[in-house]
N, C-alpha and C positions, 0 to 999 in steps of 0.2 A: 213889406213882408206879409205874407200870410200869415193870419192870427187862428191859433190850430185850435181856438175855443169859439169860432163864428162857426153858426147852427147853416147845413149845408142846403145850397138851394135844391130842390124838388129835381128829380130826374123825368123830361117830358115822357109820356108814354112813345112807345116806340114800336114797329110791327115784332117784335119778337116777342111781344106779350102773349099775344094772341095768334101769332104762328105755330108755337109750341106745342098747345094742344090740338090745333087741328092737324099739326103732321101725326100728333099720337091719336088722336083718330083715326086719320087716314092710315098710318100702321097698324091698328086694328081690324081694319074695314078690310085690311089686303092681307092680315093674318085670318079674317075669319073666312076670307074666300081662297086662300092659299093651303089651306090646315087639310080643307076634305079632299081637293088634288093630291097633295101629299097624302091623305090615308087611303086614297086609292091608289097609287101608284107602290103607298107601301106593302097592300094589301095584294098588287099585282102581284106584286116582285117576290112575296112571303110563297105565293101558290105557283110562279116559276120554280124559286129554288125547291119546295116541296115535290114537283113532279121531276126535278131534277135529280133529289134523293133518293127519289121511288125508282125511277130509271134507273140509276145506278144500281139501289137493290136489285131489281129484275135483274139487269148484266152479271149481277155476281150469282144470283142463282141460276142464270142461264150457264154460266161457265162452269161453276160448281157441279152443275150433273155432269157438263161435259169433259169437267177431270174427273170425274169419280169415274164415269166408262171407261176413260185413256186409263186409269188405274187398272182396270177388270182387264182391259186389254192387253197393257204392258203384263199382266202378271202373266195371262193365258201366253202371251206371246212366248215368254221368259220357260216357257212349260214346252212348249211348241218347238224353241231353238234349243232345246236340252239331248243332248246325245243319245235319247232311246225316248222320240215324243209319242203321244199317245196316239194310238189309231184314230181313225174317222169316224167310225162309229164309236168309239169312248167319247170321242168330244162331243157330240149330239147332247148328252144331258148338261153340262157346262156351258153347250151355247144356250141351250134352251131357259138355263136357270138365269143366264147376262140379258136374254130381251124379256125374262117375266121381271127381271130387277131394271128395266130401263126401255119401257114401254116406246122411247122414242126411234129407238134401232128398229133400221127396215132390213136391212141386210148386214151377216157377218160372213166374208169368204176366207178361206187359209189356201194361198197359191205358193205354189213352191217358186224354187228359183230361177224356172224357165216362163216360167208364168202360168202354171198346167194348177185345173181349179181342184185339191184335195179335198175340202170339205167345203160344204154350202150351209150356214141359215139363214133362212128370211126368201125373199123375193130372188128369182134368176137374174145373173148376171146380164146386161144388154145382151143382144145378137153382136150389135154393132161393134162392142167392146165402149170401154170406157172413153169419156168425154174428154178434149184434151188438156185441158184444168187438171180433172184427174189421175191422166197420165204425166200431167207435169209435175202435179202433186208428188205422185209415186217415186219419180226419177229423184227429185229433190229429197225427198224422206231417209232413199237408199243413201245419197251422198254424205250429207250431213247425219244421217242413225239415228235420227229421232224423229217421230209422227210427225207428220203435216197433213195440213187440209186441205182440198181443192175448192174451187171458188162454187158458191152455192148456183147450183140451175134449177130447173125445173119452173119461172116464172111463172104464174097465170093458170098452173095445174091446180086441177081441183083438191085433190088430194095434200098440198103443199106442196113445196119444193125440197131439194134432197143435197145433203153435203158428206163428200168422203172423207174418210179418214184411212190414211196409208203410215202404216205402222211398218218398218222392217225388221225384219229376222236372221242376227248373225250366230252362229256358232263359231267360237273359237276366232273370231276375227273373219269368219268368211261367211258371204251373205249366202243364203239357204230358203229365201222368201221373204211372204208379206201378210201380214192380215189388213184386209179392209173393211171398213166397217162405215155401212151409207144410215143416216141420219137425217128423218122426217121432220123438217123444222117447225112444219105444222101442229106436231106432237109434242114438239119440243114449247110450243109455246101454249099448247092446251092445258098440260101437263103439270107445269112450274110457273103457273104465273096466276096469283090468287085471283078470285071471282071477284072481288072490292077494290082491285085495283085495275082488272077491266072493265068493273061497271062504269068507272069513274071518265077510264081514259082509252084508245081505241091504240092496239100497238100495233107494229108492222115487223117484220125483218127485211131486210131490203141486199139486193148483190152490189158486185162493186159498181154495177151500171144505173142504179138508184131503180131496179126493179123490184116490183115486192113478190118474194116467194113466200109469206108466210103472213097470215094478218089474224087480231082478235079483237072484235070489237064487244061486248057484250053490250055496253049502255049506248050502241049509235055510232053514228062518225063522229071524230073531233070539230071544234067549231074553228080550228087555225089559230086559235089568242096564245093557248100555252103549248108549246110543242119544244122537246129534246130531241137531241141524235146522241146515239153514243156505238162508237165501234165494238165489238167482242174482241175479246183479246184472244183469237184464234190462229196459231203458226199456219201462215202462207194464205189464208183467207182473209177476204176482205167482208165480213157480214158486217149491218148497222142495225141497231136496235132506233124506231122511232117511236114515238108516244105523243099524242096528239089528246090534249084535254076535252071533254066534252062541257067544261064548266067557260062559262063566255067571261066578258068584262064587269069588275065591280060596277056596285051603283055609284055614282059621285055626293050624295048629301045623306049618310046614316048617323043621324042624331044629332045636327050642327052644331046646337047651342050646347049642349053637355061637353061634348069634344072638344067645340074652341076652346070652352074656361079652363076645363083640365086640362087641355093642349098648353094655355097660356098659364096655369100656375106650375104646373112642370116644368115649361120652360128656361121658368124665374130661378126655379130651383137647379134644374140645368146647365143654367148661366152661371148660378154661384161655382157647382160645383165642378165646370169645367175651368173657372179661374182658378178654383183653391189646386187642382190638379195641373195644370198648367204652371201655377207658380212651385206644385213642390216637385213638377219633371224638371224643372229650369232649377232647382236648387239641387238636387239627387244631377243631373248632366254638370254643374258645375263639382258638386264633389267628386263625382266618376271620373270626370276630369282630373283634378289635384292628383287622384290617386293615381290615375294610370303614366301623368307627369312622375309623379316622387317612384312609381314601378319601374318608367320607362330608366331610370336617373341609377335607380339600387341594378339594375339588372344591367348598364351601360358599365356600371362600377364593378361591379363584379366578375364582368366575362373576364376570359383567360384571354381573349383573340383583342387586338388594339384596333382600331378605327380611325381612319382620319381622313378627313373633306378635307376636298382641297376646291378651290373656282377656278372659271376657266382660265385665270390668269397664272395658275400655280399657286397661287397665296393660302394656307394653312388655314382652315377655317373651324377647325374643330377636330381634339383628340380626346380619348376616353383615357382613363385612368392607364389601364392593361400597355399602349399605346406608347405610355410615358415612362412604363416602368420596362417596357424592352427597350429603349432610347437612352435612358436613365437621364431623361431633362425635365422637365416640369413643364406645367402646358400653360404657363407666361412666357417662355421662351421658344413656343414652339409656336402660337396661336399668331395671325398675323405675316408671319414670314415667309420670304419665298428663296427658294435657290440659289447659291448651293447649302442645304443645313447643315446642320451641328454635327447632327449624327452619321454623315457621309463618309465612310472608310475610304481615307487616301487612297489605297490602291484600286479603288472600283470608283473612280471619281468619273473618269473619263465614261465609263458604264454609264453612269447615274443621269450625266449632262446630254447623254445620246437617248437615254427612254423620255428625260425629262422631254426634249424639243418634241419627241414623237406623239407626246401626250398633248401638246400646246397644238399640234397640227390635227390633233382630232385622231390620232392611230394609237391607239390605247393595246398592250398587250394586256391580255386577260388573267394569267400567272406567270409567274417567276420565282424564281430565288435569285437573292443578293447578299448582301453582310451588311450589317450596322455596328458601328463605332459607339462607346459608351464614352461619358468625358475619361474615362480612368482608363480607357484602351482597351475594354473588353471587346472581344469581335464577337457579334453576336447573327448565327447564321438565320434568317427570315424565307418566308414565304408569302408572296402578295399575290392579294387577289386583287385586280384592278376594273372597274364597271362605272359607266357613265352614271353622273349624280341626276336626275329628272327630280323637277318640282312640283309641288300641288298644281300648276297651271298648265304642267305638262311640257316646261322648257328644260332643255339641257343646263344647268346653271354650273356645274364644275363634275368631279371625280369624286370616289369615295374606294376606299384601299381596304381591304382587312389583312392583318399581318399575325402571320402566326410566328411564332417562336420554338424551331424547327432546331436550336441545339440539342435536345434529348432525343430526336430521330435521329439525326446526324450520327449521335454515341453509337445510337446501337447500330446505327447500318454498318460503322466501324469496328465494334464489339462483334458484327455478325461475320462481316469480313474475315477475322480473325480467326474465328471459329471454325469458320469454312475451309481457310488453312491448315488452320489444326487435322482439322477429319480427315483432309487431303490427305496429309503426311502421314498419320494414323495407319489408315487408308492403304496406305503404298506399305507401310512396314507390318503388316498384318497381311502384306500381301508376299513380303518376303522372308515374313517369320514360317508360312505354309510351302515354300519354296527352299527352306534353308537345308532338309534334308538331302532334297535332289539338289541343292548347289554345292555340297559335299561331295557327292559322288559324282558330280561333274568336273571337277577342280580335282578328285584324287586320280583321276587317270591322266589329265597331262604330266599332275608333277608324279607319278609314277613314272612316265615314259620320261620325262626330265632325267629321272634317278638312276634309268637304266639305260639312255646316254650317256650320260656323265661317266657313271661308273667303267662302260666300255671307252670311252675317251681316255678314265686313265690308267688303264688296262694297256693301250695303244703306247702311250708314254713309256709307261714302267716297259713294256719291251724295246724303247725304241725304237721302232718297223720304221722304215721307210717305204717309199714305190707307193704300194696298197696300204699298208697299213696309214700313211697319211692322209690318203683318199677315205678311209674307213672312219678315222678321224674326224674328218670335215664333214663327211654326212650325219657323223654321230652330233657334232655342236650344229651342225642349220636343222635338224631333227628337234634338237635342246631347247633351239631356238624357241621354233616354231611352234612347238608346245607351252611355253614360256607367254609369247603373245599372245593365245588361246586365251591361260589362262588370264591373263592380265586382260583383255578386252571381257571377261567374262566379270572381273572383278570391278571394270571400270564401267561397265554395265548397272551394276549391283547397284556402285555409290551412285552414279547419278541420278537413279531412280529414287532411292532413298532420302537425300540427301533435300536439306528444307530451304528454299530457295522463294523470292519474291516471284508471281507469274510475269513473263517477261515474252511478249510475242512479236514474232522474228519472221523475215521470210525463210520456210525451210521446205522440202523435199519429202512429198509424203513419204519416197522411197528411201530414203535415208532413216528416217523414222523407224519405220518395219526394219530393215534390216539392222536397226541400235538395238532391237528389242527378240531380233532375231534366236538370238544364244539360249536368252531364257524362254520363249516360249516351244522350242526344240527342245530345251532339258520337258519342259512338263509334257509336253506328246510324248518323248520317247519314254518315260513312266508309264504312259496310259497305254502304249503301243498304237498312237494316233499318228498318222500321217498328214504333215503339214505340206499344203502345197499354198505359194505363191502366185500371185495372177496381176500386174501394173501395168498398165497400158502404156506405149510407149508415148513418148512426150507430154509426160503429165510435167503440166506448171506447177509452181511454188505456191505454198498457202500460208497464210500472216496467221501463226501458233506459235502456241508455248509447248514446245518440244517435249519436255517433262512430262506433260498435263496430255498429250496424244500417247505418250506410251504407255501411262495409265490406265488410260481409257483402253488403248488396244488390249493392254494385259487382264487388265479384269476383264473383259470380251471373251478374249479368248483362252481365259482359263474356265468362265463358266460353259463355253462349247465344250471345251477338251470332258467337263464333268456331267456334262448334260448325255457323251455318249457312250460312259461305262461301262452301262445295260446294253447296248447292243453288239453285233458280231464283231471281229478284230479287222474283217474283210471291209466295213463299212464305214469305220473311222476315218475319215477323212477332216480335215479341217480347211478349211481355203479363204484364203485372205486376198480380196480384190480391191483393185482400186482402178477408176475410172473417170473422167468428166465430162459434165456438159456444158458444152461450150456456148448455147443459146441463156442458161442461168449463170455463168458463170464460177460455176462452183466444182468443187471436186467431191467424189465421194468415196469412200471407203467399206467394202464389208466383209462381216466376218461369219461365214457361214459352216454350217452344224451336220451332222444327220440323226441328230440326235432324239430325245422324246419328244421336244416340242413343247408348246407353252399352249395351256388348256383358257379358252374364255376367262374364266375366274380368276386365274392368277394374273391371265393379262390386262386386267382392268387396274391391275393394283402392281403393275410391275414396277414403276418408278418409281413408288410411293416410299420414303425415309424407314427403317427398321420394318419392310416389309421382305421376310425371305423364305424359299420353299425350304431352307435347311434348317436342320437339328440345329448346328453349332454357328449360320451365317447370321452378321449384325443385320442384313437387309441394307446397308447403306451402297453398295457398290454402284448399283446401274444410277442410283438417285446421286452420285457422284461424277457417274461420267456421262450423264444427262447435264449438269451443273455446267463441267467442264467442257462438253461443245455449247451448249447456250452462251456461256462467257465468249465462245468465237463467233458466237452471231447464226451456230449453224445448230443442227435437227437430229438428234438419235429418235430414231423409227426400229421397230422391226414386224416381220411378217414371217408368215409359212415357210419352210423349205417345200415346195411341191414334191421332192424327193425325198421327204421327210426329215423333219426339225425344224430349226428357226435361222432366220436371216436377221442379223443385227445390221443399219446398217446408217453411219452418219457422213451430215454434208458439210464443207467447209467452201469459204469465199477463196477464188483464187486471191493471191497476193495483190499484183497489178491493177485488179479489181478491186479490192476494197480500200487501197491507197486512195485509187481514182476516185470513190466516191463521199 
């Protein structure tokens, strides 16, 4: 055994003795010849980005002037397209005061909208007419209504090169001309570009073909070491601002030995304090972490909408609180499991087992509604959202669901239903509470004539007559009759209208329709002394409606015709009610037309719209009812002009056969 109090023998020397310090030598030797490379290169890069930030100042002062002209411009312009613009001699002191304020303008023209030159300052327009840059300029300005530039020309002229500006001019939505306005780049760069910042560096302007129309060099050419580009941000021009330094490459050794030690005690001190930063980002990312886990965890717990992963196998791989509490199971009895679950309502079983397979095949339905079962038999109605689950590595690994809990929509789409009814009815009896007049005085002349049958009937008796008098008889009861059934279809009229019924859609006979509703819209014409006429194409097909809900409709139609033409003559009251189909849509249509005042812009923006009405005493609910009432058949209240004056109402329905079929 080893005796742990025997004095240990010598360790022989070995090359790590004396390797140690000659690698930190040699890391010296390549830090002290590495240090001034690096302070030249940092010193390069420090005098790249500096002529990069001067560049950039120069661009924004070069653009700078050239929005404050487009300001001068757009204002004169805005003066110019104004309904009573200045003469051409007024404008002369305005031009003259825009090029003493912006020395760089060579020319400003005002061309109307044939092209014809009203006012001139500065330099004449070419002979030749404009370049086609700035005719392309110009076209593009007018399309789009705001200034464009055309591409700079003029290369290699002594003078500089010249770029236009095409500004258009609309009054009232129609164009009415241009102003253009040509701009000496050369000016532009004398002008706005300080004396210390072209001693230093030699600048160019260059076109889109890398020509230079514009250059300043004050201190020389550039030596090529430090040079930027940078574009102007000018609509439809392509100019390039270049800058080309006249300062060459650092030296490689200023001050070796002062540099290296500072370089190397900085270092040391560098070292420390990018470990102590280092370790306190990795301890701050590790709490950033915790936190955003226990956020991720409080805000999972909290949603109202449930969540649950499922893998490709189907199997349950996670649900959130919300999830559990529209199931009403617990997520020990849900996590793990696969098909069929707990929560599955027997009657939608077969449902469940048919999306489930389609999901395993990869055919995911994106939403739906279903029902969910509570253990205690609550039916609880849902909405899923279904979407492939993808993992950090970018695999498909299973599905993830969000499920809302869509019983309180449910209520009220049903509470809305109801309501809808109600107005209906409302509706209808509000429509024969303003009718109950004239249905009086329409029911007191059959049973008058009733009464003055009868009475001669038994007038005929009390003498007993035969021969004639019997025949006098029998006309006087089929007279009795016949006023009798008048009024009884007049009455059986009334209640079916009235009367509060589930919607129930049938195949029915648009022409049977009209003439059910016939009686009363006859009693309100002949109040108003309107003339109703009839117009049904022969062999109209049946339309799958609720028979109630079209005579409705027809009747509120055509009772606001009948009032719409109170104001005019008695000769022009006409009312007419057509019906007709097309046979390529399959639909039937129906309309109910006027000659009456007609419907103004303004109120027809707002005609459907709920408690919108042009009368003193009307709820506004009528057309927004039997707008309601054809949407529910699938079909379109429109209306338009009478070109004869008034309004055409007029709605489409799906024939019968047709909408069965589809």
């Amino acid at each position: 055994m080893k005796n742990p109090f025997s004095i240990p023998r010598p360790v022989p020397d070995g090359p790590w003795r004396w390797l140690v310090p000659v690698l930190l030598v040699l890391l010296f030797l390549l830090v002290l010849l590495w240090l001034p490379w690096q302070a030249r290169q940092m010193e390069a890069n420090e005098r790249q980005e500096q002529l990069i930030a001067d560049t950039l100042w120069v661009e924004q002062t070069l653009r700078f002037e050239l929005a404050r002209s487009e300001e001068a411009l757009a204002t004169l312009g805005a003066d110019l397209a104004a309904d009573i613009p200045p003469s051409p001699e007024a404008l002369q002191p305005r031009l003259a005061q825009m090029f003493k304020n912006g020395p760089e303008l060579r020319r400003i023209a005002w061309l109307d909208a044939d092209g014809k030159l009203l006012a001139l300052r500065g330099s004449e327009l070419p002979e030749h007419g404009l370049i086609q840059s700035s005719r392309d300029a110009q076209l593009m300005s007018r399309s789009t209504r705001n200034g464009r530039y055309s591409d700079a020309y003029g290369a290699g002229d002594a003078h500089g090169g010249l770029v236009d500006y095409h500004l258009p001019l609309y009054r009232h939505g129609s164009f009415v001309g241009s102003l253009i306005a040509t701009y000496n780049l050369q000016t532009l760069l004398d002008e706005n570009v300080p004396w210390w910042f072209a001693q230093d560096n030699a600048l160019s302007l260059l076109d889109r073909d890398e020509r230079t129309v514009a250059r300043r060099a004050a201190g020389g050419p550039g030596h090529g070491v430090y040079t930027h580009k940078r574009a102007l941000d000018l609509p439809g021009a392509q100019i390039t601002l270049a800058t080309d330094s006249v300062k060459g490459a650092p030296k490689l050794l200023p001050n070796l030995l002062v540099g290296s030690v500072i370089v190397l005690a900085l270092g040391l001190v560098l070292s420390l304090v990018a470990l102590w930063r280092h370790i306190a980002r990795t301890v701050t990312a590790e709490n950033a972490l915790r936190q955003q886990m226990a956020f991720r965890t409080a805000m999972e717990n909290s949603l109202l909408t449930g969540l649950r992963a499922r893998d490709l196998e189907g199997r349950v791989t996670y649900v959130n609180p919300a999830f559990c509490r529209i199931v009403g199971l617990p997520a020990s009895e849900l996590l793990g499991k696969k098909p069929p679950m707990a929560y599955w309502a027997p009657e939608a079983t077969g449902e469940y087992e048919q999306r489930f397979r389609k999901i395993l095949a990869g055919q995911v339905t994106p939403q739906f509604e279903t029902v969910f079962q509570r253990p205690d038999g609550t039916r609880v109605p849902v909405l899923i959202f279904e979407a492939p689950l993808v993992g950090a590595d970018g695999r498909h690994t299973g599905w993830m669901s969000s499920v809302l809990d869509i019983t309180d929509r449910k209520r009220a789409e049903e509470l809305a239903r109801q309501q809808q009814e109600k107005l209906e009815t409302s509706a209808r009896l509000a429509t024969m509470g303003e009718i109950s007049s004239m249905l009086a005085h329409e029911l007191n002349q059959p049973l008058a004539a009733i009464s003055s049958y009868t009475a001669g009937a038994l007038n005929v008796l009390e003498r007993g007559a035969a021969g004639d008098g019997a025949g006098m008889l029998k006309r006087a009861l089929e007279q009795a009759n016949t006023q009798a059934r008048r009024a009884g279809q007049i009455i059986r009229s009334v209640h079916e209208f009235v009367k509060k019924r589930e919607p129930r859609r049938e195949s029915v006979m648009v022409a049977q329709v009209i003439d059910g509703i016939r009686a009363l819209v006859d009693l309100q014409a002949r109040q108003s002394y309107v003339t109703l006429q009839v117009e049904i194409a022969p062999g109209l097909p049946p339309v799958l409606a609720d028979r109630v809900l079209l005579e409705q409709v027809l009747l509120n139609l055509t009772r606001n015709a009948i009032e719409a033409m109170q104001a005019v003559d008695r000769e022009r009251r006409v009312l007419r009610i057509e019906a007709a189909q097309d046979a390529e849509a399959g639909q039937v249509s129906v309309s109910v037309i006027d000659n009456g005042h007609g419907i103004s812009p303004e109120v027809a923006e707002r005609l459907f719209s709920p408690f919108f009405s042009t009368k003193a005493e009307g709820m506004g609910m009528g057309l927004s009812i039997c707008r309601t009432a054809i949407e529910f058949h699938g079909g379109t209240l429109t209306h338009a002009d009478n070109p004869g004056g008034g309004t055409v109402f007029t709605f489409t329905l799906q024939r019968a056969h047709a909408t069965i079929a589809s």
